[in-house]
N, C-alpha and C positions, 0 to 999 in steps of 0.2 A: 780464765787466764788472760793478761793482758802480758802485753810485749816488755816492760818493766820489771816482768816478773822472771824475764830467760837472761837476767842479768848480762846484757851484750855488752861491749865496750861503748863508752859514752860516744864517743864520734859517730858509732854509728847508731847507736839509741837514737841519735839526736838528728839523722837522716829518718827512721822511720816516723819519727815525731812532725817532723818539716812536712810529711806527704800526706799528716793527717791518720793517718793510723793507731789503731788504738788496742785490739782484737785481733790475734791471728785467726787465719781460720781452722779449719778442722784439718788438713793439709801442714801447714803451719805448725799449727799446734803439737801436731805427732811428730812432725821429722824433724822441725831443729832441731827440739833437746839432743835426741840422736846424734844429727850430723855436729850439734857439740861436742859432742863424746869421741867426735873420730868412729863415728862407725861407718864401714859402707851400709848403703840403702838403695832400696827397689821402693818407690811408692807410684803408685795407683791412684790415680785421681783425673779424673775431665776436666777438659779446656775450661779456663773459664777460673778455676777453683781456688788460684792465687798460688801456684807450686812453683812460680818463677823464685819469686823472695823466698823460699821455704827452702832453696840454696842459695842463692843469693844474700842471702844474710849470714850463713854461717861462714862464708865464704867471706864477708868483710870482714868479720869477728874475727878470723884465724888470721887473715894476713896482716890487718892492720897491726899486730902485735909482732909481729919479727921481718928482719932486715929485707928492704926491696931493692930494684933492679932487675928481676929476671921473673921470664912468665913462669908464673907458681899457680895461676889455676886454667885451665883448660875445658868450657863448654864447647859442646859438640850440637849443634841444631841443624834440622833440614832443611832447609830454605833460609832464606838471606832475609825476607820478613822477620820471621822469629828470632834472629839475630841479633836482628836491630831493634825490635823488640826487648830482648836480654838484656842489651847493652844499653840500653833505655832507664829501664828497672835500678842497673847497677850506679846508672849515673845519678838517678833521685837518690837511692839508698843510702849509697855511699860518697854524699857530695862534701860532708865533713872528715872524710877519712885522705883525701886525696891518692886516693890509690886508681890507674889508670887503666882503662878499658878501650881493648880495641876487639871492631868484630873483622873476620878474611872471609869476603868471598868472593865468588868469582864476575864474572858479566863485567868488572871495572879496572879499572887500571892496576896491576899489581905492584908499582913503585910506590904507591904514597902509604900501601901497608909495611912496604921493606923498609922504608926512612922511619917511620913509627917503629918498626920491631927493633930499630936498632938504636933509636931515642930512649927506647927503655918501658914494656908496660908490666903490668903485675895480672891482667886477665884477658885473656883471647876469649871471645866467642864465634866461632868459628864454624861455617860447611867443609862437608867432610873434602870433596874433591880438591879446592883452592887449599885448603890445611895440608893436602897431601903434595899438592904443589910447591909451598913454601919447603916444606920437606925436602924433596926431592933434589928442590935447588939452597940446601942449607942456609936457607936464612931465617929459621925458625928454629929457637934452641929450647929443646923441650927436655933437658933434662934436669930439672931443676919445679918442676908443675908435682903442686902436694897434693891438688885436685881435679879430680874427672868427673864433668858432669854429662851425661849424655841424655838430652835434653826430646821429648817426645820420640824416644825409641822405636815404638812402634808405625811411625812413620818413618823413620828414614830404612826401615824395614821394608814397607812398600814402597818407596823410589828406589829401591835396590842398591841403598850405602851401608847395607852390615857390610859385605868384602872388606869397604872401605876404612869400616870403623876399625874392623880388628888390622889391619894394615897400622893404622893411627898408634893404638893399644902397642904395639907392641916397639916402639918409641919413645914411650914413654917409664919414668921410675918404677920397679915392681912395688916397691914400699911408697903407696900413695893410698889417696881416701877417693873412693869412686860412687855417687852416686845416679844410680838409673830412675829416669822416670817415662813415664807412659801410658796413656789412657785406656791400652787396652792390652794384653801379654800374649801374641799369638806367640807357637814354639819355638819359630828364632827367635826371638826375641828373650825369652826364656832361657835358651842355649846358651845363647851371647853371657844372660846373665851370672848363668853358673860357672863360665869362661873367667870372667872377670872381676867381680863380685866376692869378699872372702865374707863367710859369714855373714852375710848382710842381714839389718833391721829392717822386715818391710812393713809400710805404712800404707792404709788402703782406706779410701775416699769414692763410697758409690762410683765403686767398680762394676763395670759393666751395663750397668743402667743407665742410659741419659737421664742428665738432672732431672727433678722434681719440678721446676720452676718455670718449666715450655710445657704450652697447650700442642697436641699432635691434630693434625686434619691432614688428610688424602682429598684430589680434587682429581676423578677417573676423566680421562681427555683424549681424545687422539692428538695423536705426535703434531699435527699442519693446523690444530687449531691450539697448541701451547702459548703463542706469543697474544695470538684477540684473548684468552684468558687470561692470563697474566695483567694485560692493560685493564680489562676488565675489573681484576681483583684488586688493581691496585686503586684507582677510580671508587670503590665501594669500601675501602679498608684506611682505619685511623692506621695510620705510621709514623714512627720517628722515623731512621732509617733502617734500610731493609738491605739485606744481603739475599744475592740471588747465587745460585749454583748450576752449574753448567759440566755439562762432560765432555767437552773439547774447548779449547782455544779459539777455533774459529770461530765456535756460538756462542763467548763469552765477548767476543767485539764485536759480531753484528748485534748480538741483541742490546748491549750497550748503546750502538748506533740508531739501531729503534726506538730504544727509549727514551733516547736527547732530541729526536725529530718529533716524538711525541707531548715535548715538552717539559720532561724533570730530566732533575741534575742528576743525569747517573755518569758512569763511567768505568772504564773493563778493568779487571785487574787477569793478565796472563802472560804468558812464559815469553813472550815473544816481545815483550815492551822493552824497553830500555833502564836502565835504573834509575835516572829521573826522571823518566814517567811513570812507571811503580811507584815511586816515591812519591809524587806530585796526587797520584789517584788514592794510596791512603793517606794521604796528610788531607786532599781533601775530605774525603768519606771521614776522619775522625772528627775534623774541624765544622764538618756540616756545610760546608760548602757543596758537597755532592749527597744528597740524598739517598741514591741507589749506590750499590758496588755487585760489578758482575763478576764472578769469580770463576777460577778451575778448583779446584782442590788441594790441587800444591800450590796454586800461588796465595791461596787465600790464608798457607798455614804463617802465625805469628801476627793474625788481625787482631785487636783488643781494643777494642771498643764495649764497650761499658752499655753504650743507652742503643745497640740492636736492638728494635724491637720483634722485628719479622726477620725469619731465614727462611726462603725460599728453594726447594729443588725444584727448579724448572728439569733438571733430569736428576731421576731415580739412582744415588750412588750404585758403586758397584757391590759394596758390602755394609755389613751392619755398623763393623767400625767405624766407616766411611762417612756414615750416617749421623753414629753417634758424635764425630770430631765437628760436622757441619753444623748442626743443632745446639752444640755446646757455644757456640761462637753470640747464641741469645739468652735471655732467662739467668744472667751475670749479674754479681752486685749485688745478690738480693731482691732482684728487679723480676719482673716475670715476661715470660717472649713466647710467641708464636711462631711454632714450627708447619708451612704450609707444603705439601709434596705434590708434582704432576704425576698422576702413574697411568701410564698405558697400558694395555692389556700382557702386554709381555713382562711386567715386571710383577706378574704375579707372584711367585717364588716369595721376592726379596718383600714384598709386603707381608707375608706371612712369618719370615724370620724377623721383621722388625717386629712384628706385632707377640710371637713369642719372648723376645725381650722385655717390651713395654710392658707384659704382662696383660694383657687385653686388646678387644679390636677396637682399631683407629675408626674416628668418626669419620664417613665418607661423606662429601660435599657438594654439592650442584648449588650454578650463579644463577640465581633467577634474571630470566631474562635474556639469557645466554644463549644462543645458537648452537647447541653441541651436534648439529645435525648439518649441519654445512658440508661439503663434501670437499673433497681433497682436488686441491691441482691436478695441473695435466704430470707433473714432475713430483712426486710425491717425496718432498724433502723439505724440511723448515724453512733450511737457508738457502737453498739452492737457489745458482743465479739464474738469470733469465736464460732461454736459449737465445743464441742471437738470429736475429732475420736470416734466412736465405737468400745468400744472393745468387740475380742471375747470371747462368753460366755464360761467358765470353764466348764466345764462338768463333774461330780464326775468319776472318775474310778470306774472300779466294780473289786470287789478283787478276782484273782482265788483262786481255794482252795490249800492253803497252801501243805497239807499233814499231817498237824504237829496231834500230838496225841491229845487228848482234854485237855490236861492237859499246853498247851502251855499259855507265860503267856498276860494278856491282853493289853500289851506295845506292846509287837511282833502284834497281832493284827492288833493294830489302826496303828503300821508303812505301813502295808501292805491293809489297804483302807478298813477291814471287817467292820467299824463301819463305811464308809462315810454315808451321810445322801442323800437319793435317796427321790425323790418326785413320 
């Protein structure tokens, strides 16, 4: 099948044409026709797979053909990346259709979204929480939205935004077209779907399995010698750029900060930066300006980048999904990527569940050369700061006896220590 063949309206044929597309893919391929059809859909498919445009498109096709002015379609995404992200997508796609894209969310000024909603757009893509804030303070007219998409479902499941979706839901037209997607269906998610969803068509794209197109290695480590391996691996290893993964925020800036004093262009991506400096760190990590990108997990959702070659868990996610969303983020395009993982002796479990996934056991790896025998600090923590010096304890002076008559005044006194405080 090629794109020519799902008979779209020309303005927007002729966006997918401009972006060089030629082939939906297997994503693609199953859900438009559907979501042509008005039906709701649940599809199944990993990061990576092209399921942005597999709504995206059907979603230009329907509006461009009837009257505008008011928001008619409504994406729901978890993070403010993948947003802008969407809203990326829609603006390649549909740049011959003139129909208008805004994304809402939160961290930024919320007047220059209220001037825009009331200019006039035809598609939000929107976080749940700021979406429910325009709500709350009616500047957001959502009865008039023919389309629900809820975008990487199964994460905004783990940041704890179902509450917030069905809050959303239930503001919006009953008589609308809804489709869910998500890489992987735990039973909220599920729930949700039966909630909302009438009948739905579902399309399903190597569910459950990490792509075909990432090599797996384990590198066993203790926690204090993670970072001299890492430099290590990276020294000994071809790379385009490499995404690293981290389990907290704090370890995603210093080790960022490690790796710009060790001489490559990396730089952190997490929750605590500003929005243009998020912005500033993936614009450069797409543009090659920054080589490395040190991520959390939520901040890393709505990266697309195309030539990752390396994804790195410097720490072992919490779950297999977790794992499977990291790893999808390489091995894109047709391209094939290397998935490398640190596992410490505690994370034996989750290596086991990965590897009944994958279907076999991961190759385990040792650096020639490498000191895995080093021993741990006095402070046994990665990033722990230094302790600071001791300093020595003050001691009060004891005042000798002046001389002075009694009648001396109580300034002279306290310069000369008679009032210090002794224990």
């Amino acid at each position: 099948m090629e794109f020519r063949d799902l008979n779209l309206h020309p303005e927007v044929a002729a966006g997918i044409k401009s972006t060089g597309y030629l082939r939906p893919t297997p994503i693609q391929e199953q859900a438009i026709p559907q979501a042509l059809k008005g039906h709701d859909l649940m599809g199944l498919a990993q990061t990576g797979t092209g399921k942005t445009a597999a709504f995206a498109l059907p979603i230009l096709d329907r509006l461009i053909r009837r009257p505008r002015g008011h928001v008619r379609a409504l994406i729901v995404a978890p993070t403010r990346e993948l947003a802008e992200q969407i809203h990326e997508v829609i603006g390649s796609l549909g740049a011959r259709t003139r129909l208008r894209s805004l994304t809402i969310y939160g961290g930024v000024n919320i007047n220059p979204q209220v001037r825009s909603l009331r200019a006039g757009v035809d598609i939000v893509v929107a976080c749940p929480g700021r979406l429910l804030d325009h709500i709350s303070q009616r500047t957001i007219d959502l009865s008039h939205v023919e389309v629900l998409v809820l975008d990487e479902a199964d994460r905004m499941f783990d940041m704890g935004f179902l509450p917030d979706v069905r809050k959303i839901v239930k503001h919006l037209p009953a008589q609308r077209q809804t489709l869910l997607f998500a890489a992987t269906m735990p039973a909220d998610v599920r729930r949700l779907a039966q909630e909302i969803l009438r009948a739905p068509v579902t399309v399903q794209v190597n569910y459950t399995a990490p792509i075909s197109t990432v090599a797996h290695a384990l590198y066993p480590v203790e926690q204090h010698l993670k970072t001299a391996l890492l430099l290590e691996l990276l020294r000994h290893t071809d790379t385009e750029s490499v995404l690293i993964f981290t389990r907290t925020k704090h370890r995603a800036k210093r080790l960022g900060q490690q790796l710009e004093k060790a001489g490559y262009r990396a730089a952190s991506l997490q929750g605590n930066l500003s929005q243009n400096r998020r912005r500033s760190a993936l614009d450069g990590f797409r543009d090659g300006s920054y080589q490395i990108l040190v991520a959390t997990d939520i901040a890393a959702r709505g990266i697309d980048v195309s030539s990752i070659s390396h994804v790195i868990n410097y720490d072992m996610p919490d779950t297999v999904d977790a794992y499977t969303h990291r790893i999808g983020r390489t091995g894109r395009a047709a391209k094939t990527g290397d998935a490398f993982t640190f596992t410490t002796r505690e994370d034996g479990e989750m290596v086991r569940v990965i590897e009944r996934v994958l279907g076999g056991r991961v190759e385990r790896r040792t650096l020639s050369g490498f000191d895995y025998m080093k021993p741990a600090p006095g402070r046994d923590a990665e990033f722990a700061r230094l302790p600071k010096k001791p300093q020595p304890r003050r001691v009060p002076k004891v005042a000798k006896p002046s001389g002075k008559r009694p009648g001396a005044s109580v300034s002279a006194f306290r310069r000369r220590g008679a009032f210090s405080h002794s224990s």
